[in-house]
Backbone and ligand atoms as CSV (ligand in chain L), in Angstrom:
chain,resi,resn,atom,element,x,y,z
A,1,UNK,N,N,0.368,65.239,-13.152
A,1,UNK,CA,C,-0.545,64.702,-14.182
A,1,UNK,C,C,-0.192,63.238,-14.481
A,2,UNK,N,N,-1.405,62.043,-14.237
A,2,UNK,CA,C,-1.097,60.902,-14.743
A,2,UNK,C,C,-0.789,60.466,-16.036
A,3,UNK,N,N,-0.959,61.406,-17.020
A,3,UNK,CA,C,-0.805,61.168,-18.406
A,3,UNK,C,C,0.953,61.989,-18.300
A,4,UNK,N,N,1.066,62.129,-17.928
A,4,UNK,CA,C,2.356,62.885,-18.268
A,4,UNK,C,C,2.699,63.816,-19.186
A,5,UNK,N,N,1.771,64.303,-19.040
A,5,UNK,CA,C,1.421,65.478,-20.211
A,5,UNK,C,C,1.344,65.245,-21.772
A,6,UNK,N,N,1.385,64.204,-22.212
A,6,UNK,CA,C,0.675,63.707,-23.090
A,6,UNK,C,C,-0.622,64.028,-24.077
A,7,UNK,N,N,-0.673,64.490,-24.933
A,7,UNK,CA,C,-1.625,64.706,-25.692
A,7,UNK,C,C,-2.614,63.417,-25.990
A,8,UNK,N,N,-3.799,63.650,-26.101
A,8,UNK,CA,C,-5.233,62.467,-26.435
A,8,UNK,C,C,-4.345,61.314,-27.278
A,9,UNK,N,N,-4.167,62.317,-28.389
A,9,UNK,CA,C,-3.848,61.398,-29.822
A,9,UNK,C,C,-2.576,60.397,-28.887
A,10,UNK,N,N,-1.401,60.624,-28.334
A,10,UNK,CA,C,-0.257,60.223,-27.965
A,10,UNK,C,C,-1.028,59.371,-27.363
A,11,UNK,N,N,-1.687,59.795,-26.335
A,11,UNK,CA,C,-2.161,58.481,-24.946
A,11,UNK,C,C,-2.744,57.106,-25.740
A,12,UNK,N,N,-3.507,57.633,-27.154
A,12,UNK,CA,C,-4.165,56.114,-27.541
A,12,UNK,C,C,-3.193,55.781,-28.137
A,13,UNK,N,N,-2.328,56.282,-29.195
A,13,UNK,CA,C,-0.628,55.515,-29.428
A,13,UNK,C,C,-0.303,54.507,-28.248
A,14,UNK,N,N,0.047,55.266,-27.653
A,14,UNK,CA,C,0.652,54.904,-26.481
A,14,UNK,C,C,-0.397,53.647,-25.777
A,15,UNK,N,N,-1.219,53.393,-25.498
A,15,UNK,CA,C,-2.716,52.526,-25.221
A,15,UNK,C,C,-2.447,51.456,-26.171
A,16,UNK,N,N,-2.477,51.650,-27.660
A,16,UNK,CA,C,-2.491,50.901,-28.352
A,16,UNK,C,C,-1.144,50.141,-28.685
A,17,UNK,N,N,0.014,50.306,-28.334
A,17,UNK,CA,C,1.176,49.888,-28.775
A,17,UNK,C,C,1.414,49.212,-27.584
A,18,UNK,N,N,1.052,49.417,-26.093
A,18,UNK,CA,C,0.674,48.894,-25.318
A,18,UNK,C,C,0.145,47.289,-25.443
A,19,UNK,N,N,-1.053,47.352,-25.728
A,19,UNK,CA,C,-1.802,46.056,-25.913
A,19,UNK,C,C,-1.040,45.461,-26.993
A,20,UNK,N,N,-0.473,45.809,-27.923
A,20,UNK,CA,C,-0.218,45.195,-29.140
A,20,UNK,C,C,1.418,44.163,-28.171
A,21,UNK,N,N,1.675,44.514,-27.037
A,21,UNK,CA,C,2.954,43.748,-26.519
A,21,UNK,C,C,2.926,42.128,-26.393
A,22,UNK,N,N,3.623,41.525,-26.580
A,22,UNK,CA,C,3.442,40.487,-25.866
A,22,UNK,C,C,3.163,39.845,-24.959
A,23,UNK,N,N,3.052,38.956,-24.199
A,23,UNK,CA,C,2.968,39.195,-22.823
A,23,UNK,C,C,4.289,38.287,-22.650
A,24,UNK,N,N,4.504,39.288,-20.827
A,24,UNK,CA,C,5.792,38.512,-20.529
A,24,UNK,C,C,5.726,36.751,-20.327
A,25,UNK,N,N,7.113,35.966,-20.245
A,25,UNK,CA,C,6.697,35.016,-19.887
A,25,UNK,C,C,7.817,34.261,-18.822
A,26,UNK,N,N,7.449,33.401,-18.449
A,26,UNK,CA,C,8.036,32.817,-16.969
A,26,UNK,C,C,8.675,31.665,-17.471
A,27,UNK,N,N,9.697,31.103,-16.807
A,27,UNK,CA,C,10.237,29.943,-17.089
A,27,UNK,C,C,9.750,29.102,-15.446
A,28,UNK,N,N,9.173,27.979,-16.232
A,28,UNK,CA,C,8.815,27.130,-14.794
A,28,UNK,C,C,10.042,26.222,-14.530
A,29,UNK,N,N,10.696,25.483,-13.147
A,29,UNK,CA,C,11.819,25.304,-12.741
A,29,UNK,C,C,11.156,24.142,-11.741
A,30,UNK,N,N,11.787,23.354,-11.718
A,30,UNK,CA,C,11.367,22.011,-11.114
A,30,UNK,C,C,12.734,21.673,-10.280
A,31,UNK,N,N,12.893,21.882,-8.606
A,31,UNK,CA,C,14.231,21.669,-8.095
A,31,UNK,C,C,13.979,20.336,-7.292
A,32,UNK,N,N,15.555,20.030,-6.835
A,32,UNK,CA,C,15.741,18.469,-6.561
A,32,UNK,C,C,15.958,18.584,-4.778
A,33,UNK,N,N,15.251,17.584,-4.243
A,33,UNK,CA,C,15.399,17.454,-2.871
A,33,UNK,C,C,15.958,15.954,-3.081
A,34,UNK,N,N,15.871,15.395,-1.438
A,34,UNK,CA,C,16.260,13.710,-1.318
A,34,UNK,C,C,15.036,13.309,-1.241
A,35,UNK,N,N,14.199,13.577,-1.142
A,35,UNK,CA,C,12.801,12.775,-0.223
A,35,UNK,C,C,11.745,12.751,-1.490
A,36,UNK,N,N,11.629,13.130,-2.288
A,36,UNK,CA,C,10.455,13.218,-3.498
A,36,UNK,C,C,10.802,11.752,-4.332
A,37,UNK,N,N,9.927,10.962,-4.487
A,37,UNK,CA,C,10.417,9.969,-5.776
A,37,UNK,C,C,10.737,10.027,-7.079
A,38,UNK,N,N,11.390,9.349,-7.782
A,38,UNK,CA,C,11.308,9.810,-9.218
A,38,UNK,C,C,10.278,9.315,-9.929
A,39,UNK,N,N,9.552,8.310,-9.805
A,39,UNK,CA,C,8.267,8.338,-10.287
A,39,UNK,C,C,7.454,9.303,-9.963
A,40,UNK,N,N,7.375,9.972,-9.089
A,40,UNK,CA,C,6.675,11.119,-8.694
A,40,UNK,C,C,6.981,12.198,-9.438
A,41,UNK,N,N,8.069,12.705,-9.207
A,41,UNK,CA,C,8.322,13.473,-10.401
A,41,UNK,C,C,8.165,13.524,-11.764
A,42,UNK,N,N,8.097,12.496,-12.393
A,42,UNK,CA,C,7.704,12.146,-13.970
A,42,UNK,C,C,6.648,11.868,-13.970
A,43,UNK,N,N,5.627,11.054,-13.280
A,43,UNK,CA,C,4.263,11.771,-13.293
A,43,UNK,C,C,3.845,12.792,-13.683
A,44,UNK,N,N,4.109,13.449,-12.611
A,44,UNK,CA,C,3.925,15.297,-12.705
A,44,UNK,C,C,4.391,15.899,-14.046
A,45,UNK,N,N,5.568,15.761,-14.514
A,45,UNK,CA,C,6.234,16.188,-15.940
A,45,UNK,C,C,5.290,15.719,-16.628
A,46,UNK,N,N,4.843,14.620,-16.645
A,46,UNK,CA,C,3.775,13.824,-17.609
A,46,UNK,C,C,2.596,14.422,-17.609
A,47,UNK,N,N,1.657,14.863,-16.402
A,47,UNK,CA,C,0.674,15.455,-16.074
A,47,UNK,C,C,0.007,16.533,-15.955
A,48,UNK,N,N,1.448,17.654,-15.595
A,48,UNK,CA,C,1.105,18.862,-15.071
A,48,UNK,C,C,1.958,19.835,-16.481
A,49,UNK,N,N,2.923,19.088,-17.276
A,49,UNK,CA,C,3.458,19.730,-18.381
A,49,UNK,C,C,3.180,18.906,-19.647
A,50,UNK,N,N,2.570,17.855,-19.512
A,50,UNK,CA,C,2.379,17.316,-21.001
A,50,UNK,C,C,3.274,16.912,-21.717
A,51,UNK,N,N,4.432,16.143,-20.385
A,51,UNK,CA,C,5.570,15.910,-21.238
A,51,UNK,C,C,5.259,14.214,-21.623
A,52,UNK,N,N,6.236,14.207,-22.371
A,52,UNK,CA,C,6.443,12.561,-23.003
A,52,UNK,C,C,6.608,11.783,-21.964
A,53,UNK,N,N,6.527,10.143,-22.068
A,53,UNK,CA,C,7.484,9.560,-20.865
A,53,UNK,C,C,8.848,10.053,-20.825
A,54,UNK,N,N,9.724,9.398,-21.780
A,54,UNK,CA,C,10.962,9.795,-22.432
A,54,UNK,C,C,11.442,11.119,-21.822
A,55,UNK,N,N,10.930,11.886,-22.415
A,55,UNK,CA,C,11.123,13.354,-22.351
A,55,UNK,C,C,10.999,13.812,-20.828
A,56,UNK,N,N,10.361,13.098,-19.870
A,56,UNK,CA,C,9.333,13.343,-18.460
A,56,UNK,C,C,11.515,12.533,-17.942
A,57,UNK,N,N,11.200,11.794,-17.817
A,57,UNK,CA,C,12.451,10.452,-17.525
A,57,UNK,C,C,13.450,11.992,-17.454
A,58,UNK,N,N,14.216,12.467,-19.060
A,58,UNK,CA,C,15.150,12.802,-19.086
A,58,UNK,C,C,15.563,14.361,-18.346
A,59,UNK,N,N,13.959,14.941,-18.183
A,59,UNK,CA,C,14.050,15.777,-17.388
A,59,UNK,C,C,13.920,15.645,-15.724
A,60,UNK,N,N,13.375,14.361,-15.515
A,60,UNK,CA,C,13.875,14.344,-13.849
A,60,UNK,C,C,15.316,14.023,-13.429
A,61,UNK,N,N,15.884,13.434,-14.165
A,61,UNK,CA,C,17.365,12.912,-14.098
A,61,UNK,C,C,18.003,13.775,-13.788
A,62,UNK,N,N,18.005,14.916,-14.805
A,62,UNK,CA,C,18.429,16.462,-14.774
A,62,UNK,C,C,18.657,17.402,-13.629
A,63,UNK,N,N,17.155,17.392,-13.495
A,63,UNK,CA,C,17.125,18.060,-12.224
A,63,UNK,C,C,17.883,16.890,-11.108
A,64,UNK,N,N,17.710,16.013,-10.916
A,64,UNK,CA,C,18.350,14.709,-9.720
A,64,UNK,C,C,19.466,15.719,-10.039
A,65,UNK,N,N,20.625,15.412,-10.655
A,65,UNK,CA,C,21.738,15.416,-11.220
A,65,UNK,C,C,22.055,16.657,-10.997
A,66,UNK,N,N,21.603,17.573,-11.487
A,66,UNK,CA,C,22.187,19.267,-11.586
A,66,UNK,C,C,21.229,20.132,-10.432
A,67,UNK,N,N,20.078,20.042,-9.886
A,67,UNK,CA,C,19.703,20.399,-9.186
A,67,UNK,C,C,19.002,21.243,-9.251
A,68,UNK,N,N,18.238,22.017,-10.312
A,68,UNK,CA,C,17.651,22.433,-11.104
A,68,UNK,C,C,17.483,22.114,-12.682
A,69,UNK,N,N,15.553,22.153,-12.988
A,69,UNK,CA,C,15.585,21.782,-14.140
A,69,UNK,C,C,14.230,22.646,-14.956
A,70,UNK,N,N,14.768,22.702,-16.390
A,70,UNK,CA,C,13.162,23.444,-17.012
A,70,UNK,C,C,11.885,22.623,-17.665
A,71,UNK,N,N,11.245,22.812,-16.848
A,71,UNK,CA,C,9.490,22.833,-17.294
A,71,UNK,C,C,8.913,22.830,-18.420
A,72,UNK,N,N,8.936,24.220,-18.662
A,72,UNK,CA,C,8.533,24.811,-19.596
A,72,UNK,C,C,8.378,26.406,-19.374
A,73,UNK,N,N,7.864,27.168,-21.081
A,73,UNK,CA,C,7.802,28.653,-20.352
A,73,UNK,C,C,6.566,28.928,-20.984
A,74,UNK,N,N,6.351,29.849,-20.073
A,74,UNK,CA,C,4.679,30.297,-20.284
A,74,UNK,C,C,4.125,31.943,-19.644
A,75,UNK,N,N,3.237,31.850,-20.214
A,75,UNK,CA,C,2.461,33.220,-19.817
A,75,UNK,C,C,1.980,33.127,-17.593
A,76,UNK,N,N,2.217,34.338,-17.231
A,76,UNK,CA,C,2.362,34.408,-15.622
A,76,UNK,C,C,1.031,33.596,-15.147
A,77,UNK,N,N,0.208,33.540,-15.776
A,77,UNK,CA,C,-1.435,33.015,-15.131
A,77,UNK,C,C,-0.790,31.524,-15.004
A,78,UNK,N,N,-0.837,30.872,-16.381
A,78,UNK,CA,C,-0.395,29.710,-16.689
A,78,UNK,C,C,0.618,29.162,-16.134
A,79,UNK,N,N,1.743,30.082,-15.738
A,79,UNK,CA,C,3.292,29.111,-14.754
A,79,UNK,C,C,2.283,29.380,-13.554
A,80,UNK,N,N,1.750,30.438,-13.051
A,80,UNK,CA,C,0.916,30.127,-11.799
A,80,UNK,C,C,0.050,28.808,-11.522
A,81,UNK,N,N,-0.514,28.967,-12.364
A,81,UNK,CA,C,-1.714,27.180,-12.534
A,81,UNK,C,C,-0.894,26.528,-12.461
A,82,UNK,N,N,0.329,26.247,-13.349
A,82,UNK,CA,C,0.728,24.718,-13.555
A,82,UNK,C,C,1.279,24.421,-11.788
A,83,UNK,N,N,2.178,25.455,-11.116
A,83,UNK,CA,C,2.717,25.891,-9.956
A,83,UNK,C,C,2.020,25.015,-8.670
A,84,UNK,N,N,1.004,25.741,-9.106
A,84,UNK,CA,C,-0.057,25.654,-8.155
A,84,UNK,C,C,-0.883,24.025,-7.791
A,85,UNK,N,N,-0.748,23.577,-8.997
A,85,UNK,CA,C,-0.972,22.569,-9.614
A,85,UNK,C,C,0.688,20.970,-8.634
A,86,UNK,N,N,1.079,21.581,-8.684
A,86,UNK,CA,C,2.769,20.884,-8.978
A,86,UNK,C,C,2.711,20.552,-7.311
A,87,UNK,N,N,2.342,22.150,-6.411
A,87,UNK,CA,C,2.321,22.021,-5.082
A,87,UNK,C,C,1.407,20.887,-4.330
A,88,UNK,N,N,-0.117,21.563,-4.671
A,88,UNK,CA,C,-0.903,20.625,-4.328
A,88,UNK,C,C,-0.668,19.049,-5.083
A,89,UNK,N,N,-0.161,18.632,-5.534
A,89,UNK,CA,C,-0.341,16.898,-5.819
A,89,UNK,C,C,0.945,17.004,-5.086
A,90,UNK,N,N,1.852,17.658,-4.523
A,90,UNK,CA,C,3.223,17.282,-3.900
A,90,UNK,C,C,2.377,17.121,-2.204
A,91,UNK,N,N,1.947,18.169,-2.008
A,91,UNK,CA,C,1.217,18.203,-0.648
A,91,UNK,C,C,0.519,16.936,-0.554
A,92,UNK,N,N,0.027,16.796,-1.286
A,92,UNK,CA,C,-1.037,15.066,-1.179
A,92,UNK,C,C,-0.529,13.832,-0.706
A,93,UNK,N,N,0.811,13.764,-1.281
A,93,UNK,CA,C,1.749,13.027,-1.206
A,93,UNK,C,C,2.407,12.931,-0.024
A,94,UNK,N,N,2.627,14.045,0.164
A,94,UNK,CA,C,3.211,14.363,1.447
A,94,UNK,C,C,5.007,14.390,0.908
A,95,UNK,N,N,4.978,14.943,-0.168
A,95,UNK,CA,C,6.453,15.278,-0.778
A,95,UNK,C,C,6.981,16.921,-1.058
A,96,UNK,N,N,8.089,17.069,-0.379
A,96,UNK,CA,C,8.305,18.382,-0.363
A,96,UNK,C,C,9.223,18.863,-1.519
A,97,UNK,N,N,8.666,18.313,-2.894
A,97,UNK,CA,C,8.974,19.047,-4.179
A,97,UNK,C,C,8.823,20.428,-4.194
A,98,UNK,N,N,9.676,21.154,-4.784
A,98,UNK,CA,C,9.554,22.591,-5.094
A,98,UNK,C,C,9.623,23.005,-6.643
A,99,UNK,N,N,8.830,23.532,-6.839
A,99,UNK,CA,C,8.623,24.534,-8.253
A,99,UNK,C,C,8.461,25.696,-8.222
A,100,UNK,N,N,9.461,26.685,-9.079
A,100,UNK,CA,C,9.531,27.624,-9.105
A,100,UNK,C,C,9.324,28.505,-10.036
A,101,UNK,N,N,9.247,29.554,-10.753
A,101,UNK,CA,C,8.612,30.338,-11.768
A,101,UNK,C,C,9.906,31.647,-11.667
A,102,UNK,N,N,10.471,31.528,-12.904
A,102,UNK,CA,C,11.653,33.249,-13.159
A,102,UNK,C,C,11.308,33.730,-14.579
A,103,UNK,N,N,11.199,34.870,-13.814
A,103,UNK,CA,C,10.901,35.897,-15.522
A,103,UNK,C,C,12.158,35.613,-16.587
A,104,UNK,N,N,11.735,35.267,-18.014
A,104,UNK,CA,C,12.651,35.030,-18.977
A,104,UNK,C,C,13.876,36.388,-19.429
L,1,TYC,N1,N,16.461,13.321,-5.832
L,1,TYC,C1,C,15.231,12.550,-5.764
L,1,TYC,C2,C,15.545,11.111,-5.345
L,1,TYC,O1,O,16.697,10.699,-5.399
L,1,TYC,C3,C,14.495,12.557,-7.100
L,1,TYC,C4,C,14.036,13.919,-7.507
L,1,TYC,C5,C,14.214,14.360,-8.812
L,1,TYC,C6,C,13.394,14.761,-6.597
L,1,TYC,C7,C,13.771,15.612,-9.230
L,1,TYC,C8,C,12.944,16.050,-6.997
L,1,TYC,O2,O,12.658,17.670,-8.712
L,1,TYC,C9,C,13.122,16.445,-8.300
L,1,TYC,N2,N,14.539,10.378,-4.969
């Protein structure tokens, strides 16, 4: 039985406490190669996350420096778009930036 034997009343509990969840969310991750520029990269921080200059600057450094860096976090559709987003203007370029997406 797909209900798991569950009574009506339980299943809409259960239905309803359901929807009432949050949704999960992703941490987006911006990693460091040699070949990508750093204007390129802070662009993108600027563009594709809505970051500050400042703020865009101190997070490419980061990643340069440590080799991973955070984005931002967001709902799975949304780290997908921005993702998706991050690839194609890297592809354009012809820069092999990587962005990545991990469950929080
Ligand atoms: N390391 C690159 C350089 O020296 C700059 C860079 C920073 C690349 C962050 C990717 O996610 C990155 N040109």
């Amino acid at each position: 039985m797909s209900d798991g034997g569950l009574k009506f009343d339980e299943r809409i509990e259960e239905k309803i406490s359901e929807e009432l969840k949050s949704p999960s969310l992703y941490k987006v991750l911006l990693l460091n190669d040699d070949y990508t520029t750093m204007e390129f990269v802070v662009r993108v921080l600027e563009t594709v996350f809505q970051k500050p200059p400042t703020e865009a600057t101190q997070i490419m450094l980061h990643v340069h420096k440590k080799g991973v860096g955070l984005c931002g976090v967001f709902t799975r559709d949304i780290a997908e778009t921005k993702i998706e987003a991050v690839r194609s203007l890297a592809r354009e370029q012809g820069f092999p930036l990587k962005c990545v997406m991990e469950k929080e």
